[in-house]
C-alpha positions as CSV (number, residue, x, y, z in Angstrom):
1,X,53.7,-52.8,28.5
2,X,54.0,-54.4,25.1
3,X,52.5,-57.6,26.4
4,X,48.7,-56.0,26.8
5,X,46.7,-55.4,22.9
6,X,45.4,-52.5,23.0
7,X,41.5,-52.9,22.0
8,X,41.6,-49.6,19.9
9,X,44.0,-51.3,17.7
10,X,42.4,-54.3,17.4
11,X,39.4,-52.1,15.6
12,X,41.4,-49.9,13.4
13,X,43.0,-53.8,12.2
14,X,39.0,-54.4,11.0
15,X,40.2,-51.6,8.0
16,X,43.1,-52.6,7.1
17,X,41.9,-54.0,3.6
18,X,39.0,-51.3,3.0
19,X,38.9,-47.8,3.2
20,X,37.5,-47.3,6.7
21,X,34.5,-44.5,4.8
22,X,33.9,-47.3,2.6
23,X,32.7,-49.7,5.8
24,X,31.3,-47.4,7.6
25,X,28.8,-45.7,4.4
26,X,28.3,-49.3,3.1
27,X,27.2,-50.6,6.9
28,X,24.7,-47.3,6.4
29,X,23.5,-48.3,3.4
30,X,22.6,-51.1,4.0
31,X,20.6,-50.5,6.6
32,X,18.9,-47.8,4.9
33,X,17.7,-50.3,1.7
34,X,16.8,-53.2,4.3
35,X,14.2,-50.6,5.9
36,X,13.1,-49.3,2.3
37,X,12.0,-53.4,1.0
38,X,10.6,-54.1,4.7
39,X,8.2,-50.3,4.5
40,X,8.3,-50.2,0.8
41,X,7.7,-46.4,0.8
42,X,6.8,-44.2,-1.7
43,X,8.6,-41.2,-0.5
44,X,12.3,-41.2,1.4
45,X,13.4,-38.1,2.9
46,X,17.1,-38.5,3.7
47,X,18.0,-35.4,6.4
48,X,20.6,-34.8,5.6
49,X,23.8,-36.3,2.9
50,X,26.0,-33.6,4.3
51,X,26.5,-36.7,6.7
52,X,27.6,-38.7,4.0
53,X,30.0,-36.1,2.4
54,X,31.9,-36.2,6.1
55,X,33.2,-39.5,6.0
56,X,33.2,-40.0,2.2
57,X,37.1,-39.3,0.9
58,X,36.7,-38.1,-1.9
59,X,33.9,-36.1,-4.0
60,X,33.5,-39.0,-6.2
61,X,33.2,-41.5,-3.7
62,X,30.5,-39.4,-2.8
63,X,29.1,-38.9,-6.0
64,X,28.8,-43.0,-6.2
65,X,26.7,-43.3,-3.1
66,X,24.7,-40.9,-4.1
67,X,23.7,-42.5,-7.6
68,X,23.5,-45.6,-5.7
69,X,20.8,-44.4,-3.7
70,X,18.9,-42.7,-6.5
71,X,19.1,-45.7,-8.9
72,X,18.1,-48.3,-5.7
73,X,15.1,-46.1,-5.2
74,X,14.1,-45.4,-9.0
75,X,14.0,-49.2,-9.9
76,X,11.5,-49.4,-6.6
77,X,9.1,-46.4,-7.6
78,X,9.8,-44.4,-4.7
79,X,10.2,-40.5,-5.2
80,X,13.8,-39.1,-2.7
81,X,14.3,-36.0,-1.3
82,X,17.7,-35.2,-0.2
83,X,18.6,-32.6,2.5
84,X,21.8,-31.0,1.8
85,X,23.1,-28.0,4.5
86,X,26.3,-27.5,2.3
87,X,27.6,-23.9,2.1
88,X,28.2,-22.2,-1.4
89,X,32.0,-23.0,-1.1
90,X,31.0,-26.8,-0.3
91,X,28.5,-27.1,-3.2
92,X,29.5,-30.3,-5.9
93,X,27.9,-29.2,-9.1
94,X,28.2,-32.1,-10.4
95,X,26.2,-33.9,-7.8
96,X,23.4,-31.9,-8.6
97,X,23.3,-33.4,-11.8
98,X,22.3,-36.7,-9.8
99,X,18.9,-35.4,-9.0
100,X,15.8,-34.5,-11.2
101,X,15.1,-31.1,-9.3
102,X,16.8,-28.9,-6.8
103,X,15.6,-26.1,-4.6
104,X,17.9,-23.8,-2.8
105,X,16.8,-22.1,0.1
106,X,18.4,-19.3,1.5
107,X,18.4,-16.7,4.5
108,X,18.9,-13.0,4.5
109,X,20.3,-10.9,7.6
110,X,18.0,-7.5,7.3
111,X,19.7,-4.4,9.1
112,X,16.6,-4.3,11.2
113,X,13.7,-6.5,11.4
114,X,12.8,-10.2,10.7
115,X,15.0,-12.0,8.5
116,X,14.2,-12.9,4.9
117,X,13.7,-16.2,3.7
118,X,13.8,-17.3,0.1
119,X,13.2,-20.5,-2.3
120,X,14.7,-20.8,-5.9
121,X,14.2,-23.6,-8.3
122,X,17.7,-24.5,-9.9
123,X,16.4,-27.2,-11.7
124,X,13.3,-29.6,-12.5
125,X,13.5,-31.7,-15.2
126,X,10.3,-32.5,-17.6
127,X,8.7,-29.9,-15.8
128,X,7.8,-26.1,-16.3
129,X,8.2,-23.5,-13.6
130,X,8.3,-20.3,-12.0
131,X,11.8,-19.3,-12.1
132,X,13.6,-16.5,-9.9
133,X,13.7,-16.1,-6.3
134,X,10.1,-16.4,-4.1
135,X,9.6,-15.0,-0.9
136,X,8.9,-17.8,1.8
137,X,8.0,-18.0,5.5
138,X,8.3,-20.5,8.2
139,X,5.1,-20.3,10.6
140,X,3.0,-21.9,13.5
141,X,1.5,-24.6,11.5
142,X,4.1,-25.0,8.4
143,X,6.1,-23.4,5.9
144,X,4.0,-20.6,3.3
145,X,5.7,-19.8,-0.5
146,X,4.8,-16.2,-1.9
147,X,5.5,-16.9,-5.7
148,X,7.0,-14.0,-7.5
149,X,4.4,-12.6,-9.1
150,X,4.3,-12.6,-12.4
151,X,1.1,-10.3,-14.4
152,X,0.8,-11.6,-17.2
153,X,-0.1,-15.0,-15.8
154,X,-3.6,-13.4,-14.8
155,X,-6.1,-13.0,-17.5
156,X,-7.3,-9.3,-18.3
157,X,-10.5,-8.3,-17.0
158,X,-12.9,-5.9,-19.0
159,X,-13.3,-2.5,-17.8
160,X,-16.6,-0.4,-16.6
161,X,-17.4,2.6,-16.4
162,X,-15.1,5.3,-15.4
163,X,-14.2,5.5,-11.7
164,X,-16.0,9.2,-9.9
165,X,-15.2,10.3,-6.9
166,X,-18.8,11.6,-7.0
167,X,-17.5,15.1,-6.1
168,X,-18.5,17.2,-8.8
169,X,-15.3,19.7,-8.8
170,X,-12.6,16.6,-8.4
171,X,-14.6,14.9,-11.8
172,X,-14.6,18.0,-13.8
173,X,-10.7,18.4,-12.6
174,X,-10.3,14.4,-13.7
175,X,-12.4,15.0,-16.8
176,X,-15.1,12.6,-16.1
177,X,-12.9,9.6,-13.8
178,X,-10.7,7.9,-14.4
179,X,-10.7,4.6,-16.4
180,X,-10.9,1.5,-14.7
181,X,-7.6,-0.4,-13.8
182,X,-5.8,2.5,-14.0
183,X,-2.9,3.5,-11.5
184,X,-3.1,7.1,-10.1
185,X,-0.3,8.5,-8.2
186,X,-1.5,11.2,-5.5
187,X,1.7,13.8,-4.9
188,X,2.2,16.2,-2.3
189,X,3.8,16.9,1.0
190,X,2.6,16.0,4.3
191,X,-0.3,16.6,5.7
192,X,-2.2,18.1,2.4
193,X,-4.5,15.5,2.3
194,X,-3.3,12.7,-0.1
195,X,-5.0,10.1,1.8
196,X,-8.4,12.2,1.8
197,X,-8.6,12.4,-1.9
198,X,-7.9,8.6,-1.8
199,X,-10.7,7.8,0.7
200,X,-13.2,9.9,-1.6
201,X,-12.8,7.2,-4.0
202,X,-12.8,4.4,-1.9
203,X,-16.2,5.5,-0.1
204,X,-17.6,6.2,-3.7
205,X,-17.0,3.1,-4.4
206,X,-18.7,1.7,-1.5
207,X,-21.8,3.9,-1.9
208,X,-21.5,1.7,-5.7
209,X,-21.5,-1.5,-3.6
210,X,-17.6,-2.0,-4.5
211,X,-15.1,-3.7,-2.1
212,X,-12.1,-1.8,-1.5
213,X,-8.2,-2.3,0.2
214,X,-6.2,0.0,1.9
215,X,-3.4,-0.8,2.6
216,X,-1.7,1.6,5.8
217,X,2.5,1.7,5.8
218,X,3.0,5.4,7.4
219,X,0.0,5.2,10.4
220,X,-2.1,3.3,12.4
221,X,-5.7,2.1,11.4
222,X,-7.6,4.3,14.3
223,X,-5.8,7.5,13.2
224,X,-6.8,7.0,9.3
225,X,-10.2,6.1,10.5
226,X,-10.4,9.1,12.9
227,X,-9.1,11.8,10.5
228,X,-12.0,10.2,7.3
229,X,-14.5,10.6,10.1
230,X,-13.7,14.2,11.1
231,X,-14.5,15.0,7.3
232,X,-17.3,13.5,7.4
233,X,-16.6,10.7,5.1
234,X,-18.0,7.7,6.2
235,X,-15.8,5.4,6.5
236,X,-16.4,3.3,9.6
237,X,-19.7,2.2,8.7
238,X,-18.5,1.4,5.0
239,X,-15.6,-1.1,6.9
240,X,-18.3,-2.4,9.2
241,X,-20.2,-3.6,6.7
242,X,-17.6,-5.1,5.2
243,X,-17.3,-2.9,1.8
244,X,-13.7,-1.2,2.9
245,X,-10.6,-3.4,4.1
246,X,-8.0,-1.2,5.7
247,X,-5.0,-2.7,7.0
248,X,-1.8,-1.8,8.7
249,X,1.5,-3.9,7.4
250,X,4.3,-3.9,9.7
251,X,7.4,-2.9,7.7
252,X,9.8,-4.6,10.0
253,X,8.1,-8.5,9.6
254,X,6.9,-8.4,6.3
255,X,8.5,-8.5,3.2
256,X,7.8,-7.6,-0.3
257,X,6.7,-11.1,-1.4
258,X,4.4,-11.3,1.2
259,X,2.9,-7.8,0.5
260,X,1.7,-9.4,-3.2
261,X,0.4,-12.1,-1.8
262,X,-1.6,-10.0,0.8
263,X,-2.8,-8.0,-2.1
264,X,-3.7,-10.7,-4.5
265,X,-5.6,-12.6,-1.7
266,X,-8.1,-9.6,-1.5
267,X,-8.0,-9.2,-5.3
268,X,-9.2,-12.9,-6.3
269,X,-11.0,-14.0,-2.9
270,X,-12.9,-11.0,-2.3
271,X,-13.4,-9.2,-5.2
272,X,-11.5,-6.2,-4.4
273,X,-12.4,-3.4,-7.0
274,X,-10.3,-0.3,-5.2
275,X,-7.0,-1.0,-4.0
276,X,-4.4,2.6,-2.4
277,X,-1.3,2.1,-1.4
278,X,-0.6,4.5,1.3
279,X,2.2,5.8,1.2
280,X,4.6,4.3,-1.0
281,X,7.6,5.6,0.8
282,X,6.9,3.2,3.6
283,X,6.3,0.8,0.7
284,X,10.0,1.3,0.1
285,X,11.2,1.8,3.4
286,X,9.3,-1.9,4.1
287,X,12.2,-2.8,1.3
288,X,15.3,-0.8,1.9
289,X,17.5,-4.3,1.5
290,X,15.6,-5.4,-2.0
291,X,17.8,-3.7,-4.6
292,X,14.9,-4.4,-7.5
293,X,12.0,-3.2,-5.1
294,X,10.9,-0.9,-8.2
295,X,10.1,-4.3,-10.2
296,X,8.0,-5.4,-7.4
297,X,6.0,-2.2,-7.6
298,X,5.8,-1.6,-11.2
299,X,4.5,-5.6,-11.6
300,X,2.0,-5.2,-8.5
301,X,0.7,-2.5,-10.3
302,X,0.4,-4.2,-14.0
303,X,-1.5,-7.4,-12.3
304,X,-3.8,-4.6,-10.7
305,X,-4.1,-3.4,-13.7
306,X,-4.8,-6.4,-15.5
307,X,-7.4,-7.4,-13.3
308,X,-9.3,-4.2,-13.2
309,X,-8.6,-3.0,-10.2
310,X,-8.1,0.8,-10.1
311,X,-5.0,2.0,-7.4
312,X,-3.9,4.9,-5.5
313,X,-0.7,4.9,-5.0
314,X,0.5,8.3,-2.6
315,X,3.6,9.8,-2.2
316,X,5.2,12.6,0.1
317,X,7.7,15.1,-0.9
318,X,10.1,16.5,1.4
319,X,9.3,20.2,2.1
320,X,6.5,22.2,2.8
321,X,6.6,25.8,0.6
322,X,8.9,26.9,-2.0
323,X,10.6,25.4,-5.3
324,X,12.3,23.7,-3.1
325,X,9.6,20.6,-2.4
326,X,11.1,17.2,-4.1
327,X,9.8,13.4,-4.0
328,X,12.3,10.8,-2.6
329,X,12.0,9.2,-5.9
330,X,10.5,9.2,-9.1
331,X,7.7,6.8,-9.8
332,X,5.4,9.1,-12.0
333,X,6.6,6.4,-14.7
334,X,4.3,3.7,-13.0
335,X,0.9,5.9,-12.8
336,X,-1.4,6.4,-15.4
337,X,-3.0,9.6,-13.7
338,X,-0.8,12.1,-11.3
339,X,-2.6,14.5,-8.6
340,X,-0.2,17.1,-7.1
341,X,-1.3,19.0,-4.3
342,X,0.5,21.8,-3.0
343,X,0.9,24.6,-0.6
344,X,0.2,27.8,-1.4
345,X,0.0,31.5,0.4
346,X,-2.8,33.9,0.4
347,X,-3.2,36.9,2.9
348,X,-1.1,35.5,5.6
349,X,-2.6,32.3,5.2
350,X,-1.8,29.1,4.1
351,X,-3.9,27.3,1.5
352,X,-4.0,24.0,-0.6
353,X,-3.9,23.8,-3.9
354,X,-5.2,20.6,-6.1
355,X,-4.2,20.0,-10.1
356,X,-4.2,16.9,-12.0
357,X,-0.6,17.1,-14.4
358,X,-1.5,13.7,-15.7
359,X,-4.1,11.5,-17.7
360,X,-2.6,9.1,-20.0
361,X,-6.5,8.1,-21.9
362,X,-8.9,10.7,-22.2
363,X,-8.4,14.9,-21.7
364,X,-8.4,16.6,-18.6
365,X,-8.3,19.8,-17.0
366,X,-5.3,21.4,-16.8
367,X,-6.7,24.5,-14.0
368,X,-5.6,24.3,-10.7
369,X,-8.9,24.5,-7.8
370,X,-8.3,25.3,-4.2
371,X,-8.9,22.3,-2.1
372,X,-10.4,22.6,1.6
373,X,-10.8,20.4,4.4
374,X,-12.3,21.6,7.7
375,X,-14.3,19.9,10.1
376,X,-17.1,17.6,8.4
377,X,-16.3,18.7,5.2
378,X,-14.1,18.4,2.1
379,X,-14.5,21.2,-1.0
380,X,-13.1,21.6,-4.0
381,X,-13.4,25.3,-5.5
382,X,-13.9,26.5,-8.5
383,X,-10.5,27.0,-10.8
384,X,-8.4,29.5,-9.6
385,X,-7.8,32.4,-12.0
386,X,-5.8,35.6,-11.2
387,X,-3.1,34.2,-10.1
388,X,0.7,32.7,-11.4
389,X,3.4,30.8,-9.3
390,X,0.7,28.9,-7.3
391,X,2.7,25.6,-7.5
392,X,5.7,27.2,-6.6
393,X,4.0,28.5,-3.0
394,X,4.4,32.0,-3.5
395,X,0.8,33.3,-6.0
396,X,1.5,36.8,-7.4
397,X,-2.1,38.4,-8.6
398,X,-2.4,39.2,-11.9
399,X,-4.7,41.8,-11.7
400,X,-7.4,42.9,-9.8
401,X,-9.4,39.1,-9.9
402,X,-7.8,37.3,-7.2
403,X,-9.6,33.7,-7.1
404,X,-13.4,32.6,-8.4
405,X,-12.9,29.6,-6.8
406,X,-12.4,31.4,-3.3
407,X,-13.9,29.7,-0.5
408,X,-15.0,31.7,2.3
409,X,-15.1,29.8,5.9
């Protein structure tokens, strides 16, 4: 049917003397800089130029547009953000030479748990910032950026006195306290009572009228807060009036960006004096897909440190008696101060034993005491003499003094 036109046809003849991308963009334009002199904005958000980059054929036809559009809206005062979903194989470098600043966004799968979201400035010219990759998280209400944190950006705060557990066994073990802003690493393996020794700081710092953190990664709120008041310790009144801050972080949703933040908040904004971290393998656990997770903790730890703030930092071995006992990790490098409890046999029975192996300013006693918990208690004997190979588990009496810092009941 050659006598019909076919309408189709009769379009496509419209291109025949232009490129058919050059219409089409320049139709866009157009319509884009009519609205810009009728609103005279100051700000143009343009969602998104991968729309332009389809139809546009070739990269520097592209590039032209682009220019165009930043040069229109220069001479006019107004400040543009471009929108750009291109994948790393699509990226134009040299378009990103066009812009005065660019900010990459990008999205991590996690094995389990929420995915991880994070911001990088690539470039902003005339302008200083915080390089490297920052944690970021899109919530009910808007988007929230964790900067990396960076220590030495915080001023160093003067140190007090000595921290005391005001038991008078633990002090004479620590030589007196330990200095202020100071990072003490509490060893052992499960269930010896790392988080006990923790909470006798924390609550002598609330008898001191000093605002504490503790932050939970292993268990839940109620069970820390029911095992501290079987000892006795306290602890419920000192969080109801406001003096002790215990939280539990959910290792699948948060990640480590957000942890610093969490921690800073209570550092700056409520004066946060006493800060444990309990444990750190959950700490690590929470970043099993962050290869550098040991910078995180080691500069968490210097801005602590920098602000004063004294930290507990526990860790479990794997093991229970015997040579045998080893930490998932080493990370005595990032304390100032190690505990080490251990397990050790006596008569058919088992018994704790509490050392401190490390004090990087001041002396300290280098005795092992028995340590005791029962029910409304904690004690902390007198230096056990008499014996070798406590640490190992397995005490063999040397001689007929077995212990003057046995503890009867």
């Amino acid at each position: 049917m050659t006598g019909l036109s076919d309408p189709c046809v009769e379009e496509q003849s419209d291109y025949t003397l232009f490129p058919e991308a050059e219409v089409e963009i320049g139709e866009t334009l157009q319509h884009l800089f009519s609205e810009v002199e009728r609103l005279k904005p100051t700000l143009l958000v343009l969602d998104t130029v991968s729309s332009l980059r389809v139809v546009a054929p070739t990269p520097a036809f592209h590039r032209r547009q682009l220019r165009l559009i930043r040069d229109y809206m220069a001479a006019r005062s107004c400040t543009t953000v471009m929108l750009d979903e291109a994948s790393s194989g699509e990226k134009d470098m040299r378009t990103q030479t066009l812009a005065d600043g660019v900010l990459e966004l990008q999205q991590f799968d996690c094995a389990y748990g929420a995915d991880r979201r994070r911001l990088r400035i690539r470039k902003l010219r005339g302008c200083s910032y915080l390089s490297g990759a920052h944690d970021f998280s899109i919530n009910a209400g808007g988007l929230i950026v964790y900067p990396r944190l960076v220590a030495q950006s915080y001023a160093t705060t003067p140190s007090a006195e000595p921290l005391r557990s005001d038991d008078e066994q633990i002090d004479n073990l620590t030589g007196g306290g330990f200095p202020r802003g100071s990072s003490t690493l509490v060893v052992g393996p499960a269930g010896i009572g790392k988080s006990t020794i923790t909470t006798l700081y924390v609550m002598a710092g609330a008898m001191h009228n000093e605002n504490s953190c503790v932050l939970l990664f292993d268990e839940s709120v109620e069970t820390h807060l029911t095992r501290s008041e079987g000892l006795g310790l306290g602890i419920t009144a000192a969080r109801d009036a406001g003096r002790v801050s215990i939280m539990h972080l959910d290792l699948a949703e948060l990640s480590v960006g957000q942890i610093a933040a969490l921690v800073i908040k209570e550092v700056e904004e409520k004066d946060v004096k006493i800060v444990v971290i309990d444990t750190l393998n959950g700490y690590l656990q929470s970043a099993m897909d962050e290869p550098t997770v040991l910078l995180h903790i080691r500069e968490l730890v210097s801005y602590l440190g920098r602000r004063g703030v004294t930290t507990f930092l526990t860790l479990t071995q794997h093991g229970i008696l015997g040579p045998e006992i080893t930490a998932p990790i080493d990370l005595s490098f990032l304390a100032d101060n190690v505990f080490l409890l251990r397990y050790f046999e006596k008569k058919g029975a088992i018994h704790k034993a509490l050392s401190v192996v490390k004090k990087r300013s001041g002396p300290h006693e280098t005795t092992i005491r028995e340590f005791l918990l029962g029910p409304g208690s904690v004690q902390v004997g007198e230096p056990l003499v008499g014996f070798t190979g406590v640490l190992t588990g397995t005490p063999v009496c040397g001689g007929d003094v077995e212990s003057t810092g046995r503890m009867d009941g």
